[in-house]
Structures are given as structure tokens and as C-alpha cells.
N, C-alpha and C positions, 0 to 999 in steps of 0.2 A: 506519543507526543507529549508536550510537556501541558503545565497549567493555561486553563483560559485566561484569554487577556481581553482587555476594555481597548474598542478596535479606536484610532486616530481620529476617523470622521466617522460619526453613526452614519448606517445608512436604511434609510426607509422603502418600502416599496410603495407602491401605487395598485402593485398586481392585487385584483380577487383572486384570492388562492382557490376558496371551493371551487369556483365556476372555470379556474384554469384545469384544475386537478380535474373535475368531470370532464373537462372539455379532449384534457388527454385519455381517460380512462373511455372515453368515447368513442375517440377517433383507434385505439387498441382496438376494441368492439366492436367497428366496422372492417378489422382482420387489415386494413391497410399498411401496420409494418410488417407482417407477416413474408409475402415475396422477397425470396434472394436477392432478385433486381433491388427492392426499396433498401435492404439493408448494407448490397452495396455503394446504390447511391448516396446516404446517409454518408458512408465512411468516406468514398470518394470527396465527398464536398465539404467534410472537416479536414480533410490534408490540404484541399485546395485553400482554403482557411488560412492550416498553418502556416502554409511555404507562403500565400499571398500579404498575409497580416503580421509578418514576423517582425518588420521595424516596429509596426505598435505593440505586438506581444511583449517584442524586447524592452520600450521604452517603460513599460506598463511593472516589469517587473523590476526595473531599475527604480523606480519610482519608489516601489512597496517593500524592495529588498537589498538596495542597493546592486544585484545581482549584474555583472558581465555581461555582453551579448554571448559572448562565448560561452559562460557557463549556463545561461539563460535558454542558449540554444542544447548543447550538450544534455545537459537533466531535465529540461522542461519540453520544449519545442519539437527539438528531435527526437527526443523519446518517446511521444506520441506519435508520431510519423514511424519512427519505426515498429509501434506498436499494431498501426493500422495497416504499414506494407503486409507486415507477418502472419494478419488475420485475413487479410483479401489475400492472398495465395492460401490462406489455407482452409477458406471458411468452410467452400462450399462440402468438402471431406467432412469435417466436421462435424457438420449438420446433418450427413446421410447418415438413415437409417441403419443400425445395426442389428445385422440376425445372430439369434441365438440357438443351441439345440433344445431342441422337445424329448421331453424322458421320452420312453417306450413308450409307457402306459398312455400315453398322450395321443401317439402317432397314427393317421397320419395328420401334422399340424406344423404351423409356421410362429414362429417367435421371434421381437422385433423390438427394440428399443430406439424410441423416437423422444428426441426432442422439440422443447414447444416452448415457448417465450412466457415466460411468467406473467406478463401483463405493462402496470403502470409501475414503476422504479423511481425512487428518490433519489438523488445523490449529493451528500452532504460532503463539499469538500474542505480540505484545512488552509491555513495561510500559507504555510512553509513551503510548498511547489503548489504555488495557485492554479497553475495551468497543469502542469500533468497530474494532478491527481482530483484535478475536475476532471479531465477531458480523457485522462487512460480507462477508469470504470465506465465512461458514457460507451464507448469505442468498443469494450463488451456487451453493454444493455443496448447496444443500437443492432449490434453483430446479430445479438442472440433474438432480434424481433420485436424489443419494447418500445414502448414508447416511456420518453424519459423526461423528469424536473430534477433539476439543476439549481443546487444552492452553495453556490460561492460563499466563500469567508468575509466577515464585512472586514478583518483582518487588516487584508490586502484590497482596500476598498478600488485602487484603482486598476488592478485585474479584475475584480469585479464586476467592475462598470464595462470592462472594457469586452469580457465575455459575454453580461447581459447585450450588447452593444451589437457582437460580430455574432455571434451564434444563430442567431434568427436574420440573416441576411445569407448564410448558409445553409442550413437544415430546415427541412422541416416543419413549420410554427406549427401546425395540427399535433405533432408526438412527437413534439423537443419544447420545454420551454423553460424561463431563467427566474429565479424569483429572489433577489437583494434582500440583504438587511440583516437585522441581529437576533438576539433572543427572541422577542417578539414576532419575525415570521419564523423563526424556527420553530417555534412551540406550534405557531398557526398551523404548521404545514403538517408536523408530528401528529395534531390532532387529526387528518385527513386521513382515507384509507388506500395504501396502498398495496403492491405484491410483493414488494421487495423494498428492504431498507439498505444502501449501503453509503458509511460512517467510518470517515477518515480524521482522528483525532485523538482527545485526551482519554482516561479512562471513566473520570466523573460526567464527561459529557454522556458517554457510549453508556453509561447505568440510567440517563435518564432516555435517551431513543430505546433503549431495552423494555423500560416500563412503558413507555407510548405504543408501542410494536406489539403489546401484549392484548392492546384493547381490541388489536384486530387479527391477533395470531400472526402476524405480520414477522415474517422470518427476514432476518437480519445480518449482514456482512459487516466488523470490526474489525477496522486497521488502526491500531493503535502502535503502541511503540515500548518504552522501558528503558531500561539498564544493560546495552547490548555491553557485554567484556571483551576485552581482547587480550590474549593469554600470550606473553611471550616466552618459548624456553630457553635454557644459554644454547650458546655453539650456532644461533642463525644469521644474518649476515645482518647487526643490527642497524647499518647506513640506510641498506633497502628497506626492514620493516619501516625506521623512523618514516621514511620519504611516502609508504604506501600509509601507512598513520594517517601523518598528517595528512594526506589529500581525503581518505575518509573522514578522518573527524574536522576538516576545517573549511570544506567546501558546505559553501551558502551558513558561512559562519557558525558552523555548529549544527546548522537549523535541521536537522536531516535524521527521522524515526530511527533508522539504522545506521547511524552514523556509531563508532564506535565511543561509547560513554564513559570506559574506564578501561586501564591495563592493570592486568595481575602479572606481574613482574616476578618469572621463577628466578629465585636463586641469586644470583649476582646479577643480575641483567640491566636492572634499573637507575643504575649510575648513568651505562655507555649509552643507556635508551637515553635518558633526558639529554645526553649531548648533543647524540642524532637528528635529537626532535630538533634541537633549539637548529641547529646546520639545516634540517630539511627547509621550516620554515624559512629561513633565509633565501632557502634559494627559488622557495616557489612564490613569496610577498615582497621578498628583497627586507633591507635591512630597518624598513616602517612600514610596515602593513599598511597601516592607513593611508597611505598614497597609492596603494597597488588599485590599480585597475580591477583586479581577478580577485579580490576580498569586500565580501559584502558588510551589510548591516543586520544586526539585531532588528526586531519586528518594530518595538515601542518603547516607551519608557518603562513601565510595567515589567517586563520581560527583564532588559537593560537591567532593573534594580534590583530583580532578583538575583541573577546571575552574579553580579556585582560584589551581593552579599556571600558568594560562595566563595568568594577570593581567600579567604581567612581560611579554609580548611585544610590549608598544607602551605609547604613553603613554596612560591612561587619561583619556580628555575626558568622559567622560557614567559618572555611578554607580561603580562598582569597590566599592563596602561588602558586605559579607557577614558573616554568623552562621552559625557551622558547627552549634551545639545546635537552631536553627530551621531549618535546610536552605533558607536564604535566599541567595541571589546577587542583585544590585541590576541593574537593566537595564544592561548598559554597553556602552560603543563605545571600542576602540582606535583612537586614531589614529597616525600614522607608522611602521603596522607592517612588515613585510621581508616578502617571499614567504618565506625560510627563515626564518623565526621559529619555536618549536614551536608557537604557536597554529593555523601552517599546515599545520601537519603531517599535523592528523587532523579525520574528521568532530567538531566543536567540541559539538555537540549540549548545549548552554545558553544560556544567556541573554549572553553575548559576541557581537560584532560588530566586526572586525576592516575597516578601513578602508585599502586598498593604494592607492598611486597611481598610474596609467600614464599615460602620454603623450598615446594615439591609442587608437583603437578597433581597430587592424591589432594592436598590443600587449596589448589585452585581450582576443582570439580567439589570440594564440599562446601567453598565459597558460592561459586554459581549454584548449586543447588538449595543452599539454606536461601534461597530470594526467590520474589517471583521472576516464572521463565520468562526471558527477554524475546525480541523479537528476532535478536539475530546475535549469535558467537562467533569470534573469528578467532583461528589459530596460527600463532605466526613459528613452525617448527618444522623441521630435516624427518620429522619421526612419525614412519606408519603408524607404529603400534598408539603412538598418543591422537594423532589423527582421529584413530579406531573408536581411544577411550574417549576422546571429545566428543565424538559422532555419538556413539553408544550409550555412553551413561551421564550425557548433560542433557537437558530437552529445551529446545530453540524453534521459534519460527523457522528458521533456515543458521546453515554451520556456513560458516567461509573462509577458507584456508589461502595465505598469501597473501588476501588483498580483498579490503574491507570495502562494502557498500555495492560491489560489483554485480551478484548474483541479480540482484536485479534487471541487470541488461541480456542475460538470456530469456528469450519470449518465452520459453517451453519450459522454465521454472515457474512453478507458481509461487507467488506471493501473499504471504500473511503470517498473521502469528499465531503463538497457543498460550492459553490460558489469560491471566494479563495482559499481554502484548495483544489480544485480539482471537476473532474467529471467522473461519473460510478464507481463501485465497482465491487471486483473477492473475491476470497476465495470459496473454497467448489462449490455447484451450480452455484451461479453468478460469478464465470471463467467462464463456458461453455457459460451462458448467455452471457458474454460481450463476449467472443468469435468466438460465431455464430450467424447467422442467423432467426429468428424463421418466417421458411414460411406458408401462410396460403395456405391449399388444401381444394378443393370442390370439390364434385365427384357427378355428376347426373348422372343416369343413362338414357340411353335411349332407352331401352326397354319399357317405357309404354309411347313411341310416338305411341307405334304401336295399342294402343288401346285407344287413344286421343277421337273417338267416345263415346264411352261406358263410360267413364268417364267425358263426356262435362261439366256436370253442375258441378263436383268438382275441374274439371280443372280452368273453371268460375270464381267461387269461389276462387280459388287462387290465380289467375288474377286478381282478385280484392282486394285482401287482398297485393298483392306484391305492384302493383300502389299508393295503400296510403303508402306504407312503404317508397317505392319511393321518 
């Protein structure tokens, strides 16, 4: 995700952190989210939440992002709902024990791999999808048996409020609770101990929860974001990449971790691209965005002025208008931009699209590698073989071929990045995974101590086979 920003209206808490933070690490303690039952009731009563509270969900992020109900519902709303149908059909599998086999030398014995809920979990979420990316990591620390704090962005102060507001008349209050405000309970809450961090955001933020996390060994989830590219080669049908483009990079105006940041343009490609773009746009904002319904806002000013200043790093072909008192940027596409330009410089996270040209496709795998790896690559090409070399010798959070941003909406991909872009992934199973615990069990039995004679020499024998295993 991109730079921090200085949020609209501070927002302060009221909450005692230690004595919340004990009071969850307590009620963990007394094994109370542990039961199936509690973990499906949990989920059950945040759907009930979402489908019952979605005019204020809606209003709430129209408020902070200009966002559609449509699109509000689509990326945010429903995509938690669909998160939690996928996990309640599939928890309870899940969660059962798995056996394993026992060498020889072992036998006779049983082997088992259990999971077990880590404990108390933080969850530090961003502005940019205030509601699903508060509420999709809770949906696995709730799944997986924890009890969980909850810290919204003061960002988006009125999802904010509005989750501190509705969450506790649904879940929970003993091992769910919400704690507002800015730098100051952030730090407060980091100083607290808990079993798990998981941090959705910048990369300067994710280096100071790193060093907080260290005071108590406190193992940590980063979702952060980058310079996702998107590679087009000639001969693909470039109407439909333009149209599949812009709905990636222009939905929630830019604002989107994986939203795609840049196109490397093989070969000839980059003319017919910029025409396509400018047609898609038209057809999906009409001929003034800013009157569309379905086109949001920029977060702040802050934000607004940086973006602003990136205008200068190529010629502008598509949009470039903006209003700073309406926190408006117009979809736009640079074209003849540099690699060193400063639009290149940093996660773009707006509604710009910067258009590079390169040669070959040997040129746009040594482009993406000389940077850090992004959190997601798309390929928009007819060809296995480049497919192959995309997959194979680029390294990406996640590859997405056709059609950017999507991969997300399978439950059963996980979600995350490498290096830069972040560490571990959740979605569908790997929530529970990054959630818990997974212990190993051994169970010998010792009922044939008691016939240790009678069986000496396969005893022996085992004894011998374990020593070289040794």
C-alpha cells in the first residue's frame, strides 16, 4: 500500500488497552473460543451483521471513499460474506485432526497433526477496503478459536466508528473487541503482548510492528503491496485487455494493493493500448467521471497532492483533470513514461497508469526483476510458453493471467505477498493456517512393555533401525 497519511478527523479512544487486552487474553484462558459451536456462532453473527447493517456499511464507506453501493457491496460487503459462507461449509474438515504414518522403528504408534488457536490476535487494518480487510482476517482468527482486537484506520474515521459501533452488538464483547484512534493507540496496543500480529498496509509501517513484535517474539502476518506490472504482448485482443485494465486499476479509484500499477508495453502495443484505455474508460465512467456514480474519491488531501504531483512523468493521453476541494483525480494513463520518472518510483496507489515501452518480453522479465517483487503480476498474452516464463522466472505474490485483481475472489487461493509486498497469506484454509498452531502428536503405547521379552529380537531390530535414523 502506498504512504501514510494524516487521517481527516483524529480519532481518540477512551478504551484501557491493557486491561481490554487482559481481559481478551483471559477470556482465551478460560478455553471459551475454543468450541466449534462458539467459532461458528461468531461467524454466523458477523454475516448476520453484514447482510443486516449494509445501508450503514454502505453509507459509511461512501462517506470515507466516495465508494458505490455497488462497488461497496461487490469488494467489501460481499466479499466477506462470501468469505465466511466458504469457511462455515468447510471449517469443520478443516479443523479435524490429521494422521500421519509412524516409521517402522516406531511401531506400534499413532501420529496426528492438530490444530490449536494461537491465542489473543491483533488486527491492524488499512483505509483503502475498511470493511474487508478489517473483517476478512477477523473471519479467520475467529474461525481458527481466537479471540481478537480490532484496530481500524482512523483513515476512514467513519467506518471506523461505525465498526467500533456494530461489532460489539454482534460478537462476542469477552473475545472480540475494537480499539479507535491513530499513532498513539497504535504504539499503545504494539506495546501489549500478544500471539499474533496481523498488518495490513505501508511498508514503513509493517518495519515498525516488526520491531514491536520482537519484544515478545510475537510472530507476525504482512500484507502489504508494491509495483504490481502488467505485461502486454502484440497479437491480443487489445479492446478487451484495455476494458479488463481499467476495471483493475480504476476501481475504488486506484486505491486497490493489487490493483495493477504499471504496463510494460511489448513491442508495438502501446499506441492501440492508450486508445483502448481512453474507449474503456468512457464506457465504464461515461464521458466525465466525475459525475459517475461508480467512480470514487481519493482518501485526503495529502494523498490527492501527492498523486497530483506524479502527473508530470509522461504525457498524459487519457484524463489528467482533477479537483482538490472534491478529492477527484480523473482516470488517467501516461504514456512515453521513463522507468526513472518519479511516478516509477513508488507504489502509485491512484487512479494513474503509467504505460513503459520495452522491446521483448526477455526486457520485461529483467524490468520486473531488477525491483522489488510486487505483490501481484498480470499477463495479458495468447502464449503458453510466455505464460510459463512469467510464472517461472518472475517472483510475485500471486501471477494473474487475462484479468487483473481477480485471483482474489477464489476462497482457496491464498493471499499475500513476498518479500516487499509482505509475508504469509489467509483467505479460505490459509486463515486458519496463519491462525493457528499446527501441533505434532505421538502416541506410543505402552502396553507391549509388558511383553518386551517375547518380542526381543524385533524390539532389537527397531533399536537398530532407530539409532541409524538418529
Amino acid at each position: 500500500m502506498a504512504t501514510t497519511e494524516t487521517p481527516r478527523e483524529p480519532l481518540t479512544t477512551t478504551v484501557d488497552i491493557p486491561e481490554t487486552v487482559a481481559r481478551l487474553r483471559g477470556t482465551f484462558a478460560s478455553g471459551r473460543t475454543k468450541p466449534l459451536a462458539w467459532r461458528r456462532a461468531q461467524l454466523r453473527a458477523l454475516r448476520r451483521m453484514l447482510v443486516e447493517e449494509r445501508p450503514t456499511l454502505e453509507k459509511v464507506l461512501q462517506d470515507d471513499l466516495g465508494k458505490s453501493p455497488l462497488e461497496a457491496h461487490t469488494t467489501e460487503i460481499g466479499f466477506v460474506i462470501n468469505e465466511i459462507d466458504h469457511t462455515l461449509k468447510h471449517l469443520a474438515s478443516w479443523l479435524r485432526p490429521e494422521r500421519v504414518s509412524v516409521p517402522m522403528a516406531l511401531a506400534p504408534a499413532r501420529a496426528r497433526r492438530v490444530r490449536e488457536p494461537l491465542g489473543t490476535v491483533l488486527v491492524i487494518s488499512p483505509w483503502n477496503y475498511p470493511v474487508n480487510l478489517a473483517l476478512a482476517p477477523m473471519v479467520g482468527a475467529l474461525a481458527a478459536g481466537n479471540s481478537v482486537l480490532l484496530k481500524p484506520s482512523e483513515l476512514a474515521p467513519a467506518t471506523s466508528n461505525a465498526l467500533a459501533d456494530l461489532l460489539p452488538r454482534y460478537l462476542d464483547t469477552e473475545a472480540v473487541a475494537v480499539v479507535e484512534g491513530g499513532v498513539p493507540e497504535s504504539t499503545a496496543l504494539l506495546a501489549e503482548r500478544f500471539d499474533h500480529i496481523f498488518y495490513t498496509g505501508n511498508s514503513t509501517v509493517a518495519r515498525i510492528v516488526m520491531a514491536a513484535a520482537v519484544e515478545h517474539l510475537t510472530p507476525v502476518t504482512l500484507e502489504l503491496g508494491g509495483k504490481s506490472p502488467a505485461i502486454v504482448e502484440p497479437g491480443v485482443d487489445l479492446a478487451t485487455v484495455a476494458r479488463r485494465l481499467a476495471w483493475g486499476k480504476f476501481t475504488n479509484a486506484g486505491q486497490t494493493c493489487v490493483a495493477p500499477d504499471y504496463v510494460l508495453a511489448i513491442g508495438d502495443t502501446a499506441a492501440g493500448l492508450q486508445r483502448e484505455l481512453g474507449a474503456a474508460i468512457t464506457e465504464m465512467f461515461g464521458s466525465d467521471p466525475r459525475k459517475s456514480p461508480d467512480y470514487g474519491r481519493v482518501v485526503n488531501e495529502r494523498h490527492f497532492d501527492r498523486l497530483t504531483a506524479l502527473m508530470d512523468s509522461g504525457e498524459v493521453v487519457v484524463g489528467g483533470s482533477s479537483d482538490r476541494a472534491d478529492l477527484y483525480i480523473a482516470p488517467t494513463v501516461l504514456g512515453g513514461v521513463s522507468p526513472d520518472s518519479p511516478v516509477m518510483a513508488e507504489e502509485i496507489f491512484g487512479p494513474i497508469l503509467p504505460i513503459i515501452e520495452v522491446a521483448d518480453l526477455d526486457e520485461a522479465i529483467a524490468y520486473v526483476n531488477d525491483h522489488e517483487k510486487p505483490l501481484a503480476l498480470y499477463g495479458f498474452t495468447d502464449s503458453d510458453v510466455t505464460k510459463r516464463r512469467l510464472t517461472t522466472e518472475t517472483s510475485s505474490g500471486a501471477v494473474g493471467f487475462g484479468l487483473p485483481i481477480a485471483h482474489l475472489a477464489v476462497p482457496d487461493l491464498p493471499f499475500g505477498g513476498v518479500g516487499e509486498s509482505g509475508m504469509g497469506a489467509y483467505h479460505g484454509k490459509a486463515s486458519i493456517d496463519v491462525f493457528s498452531h499446527t501441533k505434532s502428536v505421538l502416541d506410543k503405547s505402552l502396553v507391549m512393555d509388558t511383553m518386551r521379552v517375547a518380542y526381543a529380537p524385533i524390539t532389537q531390530l527397531k533399536e537398530k533401525i532407530l539409532r541409524r535414523m538418529l
